[in-house]
C-alpha positions as CSV (number, residue, x, y, z in Angstrom):
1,X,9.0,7.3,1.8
2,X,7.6,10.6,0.7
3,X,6.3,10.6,-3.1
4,X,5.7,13.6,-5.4
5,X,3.8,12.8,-8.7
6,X,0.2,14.2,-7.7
7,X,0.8,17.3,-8.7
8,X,-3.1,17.9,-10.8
9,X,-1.2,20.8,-12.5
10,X,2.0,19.6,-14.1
11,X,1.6,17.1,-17.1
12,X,2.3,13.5,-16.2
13,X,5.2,12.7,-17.6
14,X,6.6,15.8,-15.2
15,X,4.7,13.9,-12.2
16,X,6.7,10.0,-13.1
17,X,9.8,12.5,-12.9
18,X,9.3,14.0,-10.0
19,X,8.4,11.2,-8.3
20,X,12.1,9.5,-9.7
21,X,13.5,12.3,-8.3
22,X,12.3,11.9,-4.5
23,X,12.3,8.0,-4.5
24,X,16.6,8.8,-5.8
25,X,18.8,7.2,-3.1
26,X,16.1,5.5,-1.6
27,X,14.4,3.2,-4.1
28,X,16.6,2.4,-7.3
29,X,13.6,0.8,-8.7
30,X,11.0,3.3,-8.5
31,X,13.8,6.1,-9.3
32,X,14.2,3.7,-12.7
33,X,10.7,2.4,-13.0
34,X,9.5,6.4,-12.9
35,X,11.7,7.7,-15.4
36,X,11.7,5.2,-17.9
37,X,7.3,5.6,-17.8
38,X,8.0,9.5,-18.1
39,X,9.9,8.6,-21.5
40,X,7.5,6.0,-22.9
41,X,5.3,7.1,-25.2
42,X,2.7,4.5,-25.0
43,X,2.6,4.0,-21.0
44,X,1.9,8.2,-21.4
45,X,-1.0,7.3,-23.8
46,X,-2.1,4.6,-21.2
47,X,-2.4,6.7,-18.2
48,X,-4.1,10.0,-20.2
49,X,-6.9,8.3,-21.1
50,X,-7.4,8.2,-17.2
51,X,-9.1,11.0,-15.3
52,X,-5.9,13.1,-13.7
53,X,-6.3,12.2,-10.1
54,X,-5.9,8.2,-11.8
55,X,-2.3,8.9,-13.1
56,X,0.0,9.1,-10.6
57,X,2.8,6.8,-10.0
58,X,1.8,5.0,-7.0
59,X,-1.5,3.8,-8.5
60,X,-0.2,2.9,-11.7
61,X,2.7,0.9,-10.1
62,X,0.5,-0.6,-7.2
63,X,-1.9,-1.9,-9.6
64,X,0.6,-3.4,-11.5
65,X,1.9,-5.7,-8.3
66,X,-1.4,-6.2,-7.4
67,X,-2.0,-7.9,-11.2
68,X,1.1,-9.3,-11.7
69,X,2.2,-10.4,-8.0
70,X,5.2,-9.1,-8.7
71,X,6.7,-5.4,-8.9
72,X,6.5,-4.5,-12.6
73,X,9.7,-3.7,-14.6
74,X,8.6,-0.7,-17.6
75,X,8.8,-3.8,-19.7
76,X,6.0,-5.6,-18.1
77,X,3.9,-2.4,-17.6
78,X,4.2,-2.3,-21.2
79,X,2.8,-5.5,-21.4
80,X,0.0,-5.0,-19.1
81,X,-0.9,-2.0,-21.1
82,X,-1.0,-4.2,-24.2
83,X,-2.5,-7.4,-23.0
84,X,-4.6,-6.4,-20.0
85,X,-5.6,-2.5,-21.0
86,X,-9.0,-3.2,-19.8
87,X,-8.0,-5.2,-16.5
88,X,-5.5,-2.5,-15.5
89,X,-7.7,0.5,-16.3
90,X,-10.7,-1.1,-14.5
91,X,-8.6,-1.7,-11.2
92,X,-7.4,2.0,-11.1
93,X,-10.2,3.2,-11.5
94,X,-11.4,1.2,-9.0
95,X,-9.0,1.8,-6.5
96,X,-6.8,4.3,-4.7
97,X,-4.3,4.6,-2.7
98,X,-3.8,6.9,0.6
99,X,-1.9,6.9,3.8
100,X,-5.0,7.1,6.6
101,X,-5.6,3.0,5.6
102,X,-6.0,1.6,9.0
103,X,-7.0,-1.6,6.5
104,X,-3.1,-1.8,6.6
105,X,-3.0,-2.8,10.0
106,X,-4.9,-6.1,8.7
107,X,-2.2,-7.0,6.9
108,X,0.5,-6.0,9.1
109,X,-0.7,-7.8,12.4
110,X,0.0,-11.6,11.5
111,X,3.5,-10.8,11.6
112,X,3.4,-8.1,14.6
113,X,1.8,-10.7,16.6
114,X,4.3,-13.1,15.9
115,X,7.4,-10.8,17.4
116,X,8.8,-10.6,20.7
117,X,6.3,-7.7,23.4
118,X,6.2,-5.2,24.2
119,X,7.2,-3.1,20.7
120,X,8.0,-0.1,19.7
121,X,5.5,1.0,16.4
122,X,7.0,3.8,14.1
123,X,4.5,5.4,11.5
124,X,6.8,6.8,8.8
125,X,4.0,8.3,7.1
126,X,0.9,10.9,7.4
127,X,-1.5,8.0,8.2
128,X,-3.1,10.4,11.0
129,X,-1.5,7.7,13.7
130,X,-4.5,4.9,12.6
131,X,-2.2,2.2,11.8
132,X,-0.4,2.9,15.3
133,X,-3.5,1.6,16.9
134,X,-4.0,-2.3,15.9
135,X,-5.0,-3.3,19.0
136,X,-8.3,-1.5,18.8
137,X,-9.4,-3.0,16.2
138,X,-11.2,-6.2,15.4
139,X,-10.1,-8.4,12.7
140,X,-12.5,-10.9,10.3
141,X,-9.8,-13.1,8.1
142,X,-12.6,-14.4,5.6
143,X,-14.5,-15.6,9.0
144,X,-11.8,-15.9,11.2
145,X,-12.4,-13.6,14.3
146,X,-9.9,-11.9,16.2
147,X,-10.8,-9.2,18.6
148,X,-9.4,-6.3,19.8
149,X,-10.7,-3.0,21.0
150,X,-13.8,-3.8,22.9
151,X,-17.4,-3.9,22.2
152,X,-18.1,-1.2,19.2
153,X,-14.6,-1.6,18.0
154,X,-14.8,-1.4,13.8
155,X,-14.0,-4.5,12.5
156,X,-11.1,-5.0,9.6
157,X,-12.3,-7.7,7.0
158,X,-9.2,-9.4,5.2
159,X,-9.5,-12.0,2.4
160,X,-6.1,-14.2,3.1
161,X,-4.2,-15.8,0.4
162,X,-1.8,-18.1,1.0
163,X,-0.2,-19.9,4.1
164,X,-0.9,-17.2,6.3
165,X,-0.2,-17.1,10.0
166,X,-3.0,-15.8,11.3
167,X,-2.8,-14.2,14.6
168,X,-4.2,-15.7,17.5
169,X,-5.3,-12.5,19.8
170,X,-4.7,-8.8,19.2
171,X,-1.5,-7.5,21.1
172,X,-1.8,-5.8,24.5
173,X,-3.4,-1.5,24.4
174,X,-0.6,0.9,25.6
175,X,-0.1,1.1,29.4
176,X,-0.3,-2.7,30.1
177,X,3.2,-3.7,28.3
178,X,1.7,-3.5,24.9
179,X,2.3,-1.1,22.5
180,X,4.7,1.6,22.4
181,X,4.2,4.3,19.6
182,X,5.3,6.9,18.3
183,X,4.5,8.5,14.8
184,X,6.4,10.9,12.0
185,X,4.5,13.2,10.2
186,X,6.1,12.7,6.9
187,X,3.8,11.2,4.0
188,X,4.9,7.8,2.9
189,X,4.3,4.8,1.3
190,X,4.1,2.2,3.6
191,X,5.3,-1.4,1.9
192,X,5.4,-5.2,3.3
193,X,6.8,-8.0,1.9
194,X,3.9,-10.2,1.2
195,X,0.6,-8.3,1.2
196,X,-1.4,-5.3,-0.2
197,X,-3.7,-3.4,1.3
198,X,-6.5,-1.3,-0.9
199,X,-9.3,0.7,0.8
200,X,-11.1,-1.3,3.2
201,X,-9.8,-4.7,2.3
202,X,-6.3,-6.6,2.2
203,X,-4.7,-9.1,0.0
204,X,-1.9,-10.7,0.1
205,X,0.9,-10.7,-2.9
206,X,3.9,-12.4,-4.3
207,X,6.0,-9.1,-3.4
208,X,6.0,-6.0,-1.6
209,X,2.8,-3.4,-1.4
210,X,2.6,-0.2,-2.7
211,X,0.2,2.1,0.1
């Protein structure tokens, strides 16, 4: 799903609604969630004492999930804000989001695994195609080993929370009934029930993950 609110030049409350705008017929909750931050004068506060390139939607919302487990209503980001300033300011500053993770592939594999072979892998997103290729990667679930790619291939750490179903190999490559991809070249953010993924490392959540 492609999202607008980076835009370094417009005044955030203009970047929460124009991201409502584009997530509008696709995501009733980030359309709401969006505007209602655009109108709210201490959220607005909140996220200008951030550098710019901290403020946009995704991050803000993202971190919120990631803190709460949950996705965030305007009423709990208001809460967060209040109660957990500090916790929520540290972890964006921390963190970004971006659509060339191949991290993601970490926590998308335990349930790619688990489905019927060969299949058919569509990026909807600019990710430059890296999450199209989990099976050249290795995988390292907090000391669990599962290989893929050959000798030199990077190596995904993953700290797994939960009853996770860990995979027990890495699919078959392309060309020996494994993988059949294809990509778009639209940016999006890329969610899954379950699990987040930040730069370099995964972790799993009560609810869906915001790229």
């Amino acid at each position: 799903m492609s999202m607008g609110g980076h835009d370094l030049t417009a005044s955030t409350a203009e970047n929460y609604r124009a991201f409502a705008r584009e997530a509008r017929g696709r995501s009733p909750e980030y359309e709401r969630l969006a505007s209602e931050a655009a109108a709210d004068a201490g959220l607005l506060a909140f996220l200008a004492s951030l550098p710019r390139a901290k403020q946009q939607p995704n991050l803000l919302f993202a971190a919120a999930c990631y803190l709460l487990g949950e996705h965030a209503d305007v009423a709990a980001l208001r809460a967060l804000v209040a109660d957990r300033d500090t916790e929520l300011r540290t972890l964006m500053l921390a963190r970004r989001t971006q659509t060339n993770e191949a991290a993601r592939c970490a926590t998308l594999l335990p349930l790619l695994a688990m489905l019927p072979q060969p299949l058919a892998l569509l990026e909807v997103g600019a990710s430059a195609g890296l999450t199209l290729l989990p099976d050249r990667y290795s995988y390292d679930y907090a000391g669990y080993r599962v290989g893929g790619g050959g000798a030199g291939a990077p190596v995904i750490a993953c700290d797994p929370h939960g009853p996770v179903p860990l995979p027990r190999r890495v699919p078959e490559s392309p060309g020996a009934r494994g993988w059949i991809s294809t990509r778009s070249t639209s940016p999006a953010m890329t969610t899954f029930a379950g699990w987040s993924a930040w730069s370099g490392r995964a972790r799993p959540t009560a609810a869906s993950a915001c790229g």
